[in-house]
N, C-alpha and C positions, 0 to 999 in steps of 0.2 A: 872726576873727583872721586877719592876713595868713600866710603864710609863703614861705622863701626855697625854691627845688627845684634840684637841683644838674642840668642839663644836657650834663653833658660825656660822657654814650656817643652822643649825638646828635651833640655837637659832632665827637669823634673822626669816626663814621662818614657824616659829610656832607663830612668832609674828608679822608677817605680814611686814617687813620690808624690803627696798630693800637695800643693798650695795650702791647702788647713795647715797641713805639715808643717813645710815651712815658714806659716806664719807665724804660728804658735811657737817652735824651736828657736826662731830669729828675733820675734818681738815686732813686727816688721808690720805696719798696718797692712789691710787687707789691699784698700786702695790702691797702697802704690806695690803692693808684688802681684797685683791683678796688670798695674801697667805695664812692669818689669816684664812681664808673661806673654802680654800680648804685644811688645815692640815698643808702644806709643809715648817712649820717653825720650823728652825734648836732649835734657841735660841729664847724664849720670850722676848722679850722688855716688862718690867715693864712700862713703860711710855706709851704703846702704849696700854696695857691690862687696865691702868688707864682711858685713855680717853673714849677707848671702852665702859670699865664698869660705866663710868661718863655719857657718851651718851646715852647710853641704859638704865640707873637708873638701874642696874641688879648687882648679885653679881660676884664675880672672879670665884666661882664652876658653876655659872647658863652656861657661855660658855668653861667650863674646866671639862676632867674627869679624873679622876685617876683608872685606870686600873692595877688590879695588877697579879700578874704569878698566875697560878694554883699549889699551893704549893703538890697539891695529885701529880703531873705531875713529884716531885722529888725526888730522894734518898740522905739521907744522910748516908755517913759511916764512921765512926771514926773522924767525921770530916769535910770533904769534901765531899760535894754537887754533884750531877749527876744529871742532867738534862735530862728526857725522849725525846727521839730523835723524829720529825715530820716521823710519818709512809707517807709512797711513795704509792703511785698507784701502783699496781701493773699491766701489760700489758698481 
């Protein structure tokens, strides 16, 4: 299964920007661009992904990535999909 990864404490620090920055520039509580920053958001806020990318002049992919499965990692048979299991250390 694909999934989205949020981007933006890279984005900030490859463009030289601090978090005060853009919270103060956005309005944007500290809270939730400390979440934005460090991944741990469940659901997107459109409105919050709007002001971000209104503040930063940047586009919605510039702090988003799409990560998708490794499709060789699966089998399908008749149908139904198998997903290769995460091999373990062994001790």
């Amino acid at each position: 299964m694909a999934k989205i990864s949020l981007t933006l404490d890279q984005y900030l620090k490859k463009h030289g920007i601090s978090r005060y920055e853009l919270e103060k520039c956005s309005g944007i509580s500290t809270p939730t661009i400390r979440s934005y920053c460090r991944n741990t958001v469940r659901r997107y806020d459109a409105d919050v992904l709007e002001k971000i990318c209104e503040t930063l002049k940047c586009n919605l992919w510039d702090i988003l990535e799409f990560i998708e499965e490794n499709e060789s990692d699966n089998i399908e048979v008749d149908g139904v999909k198998y997903v290769k299991a995460e091999q373990q250390d062994e001790k």
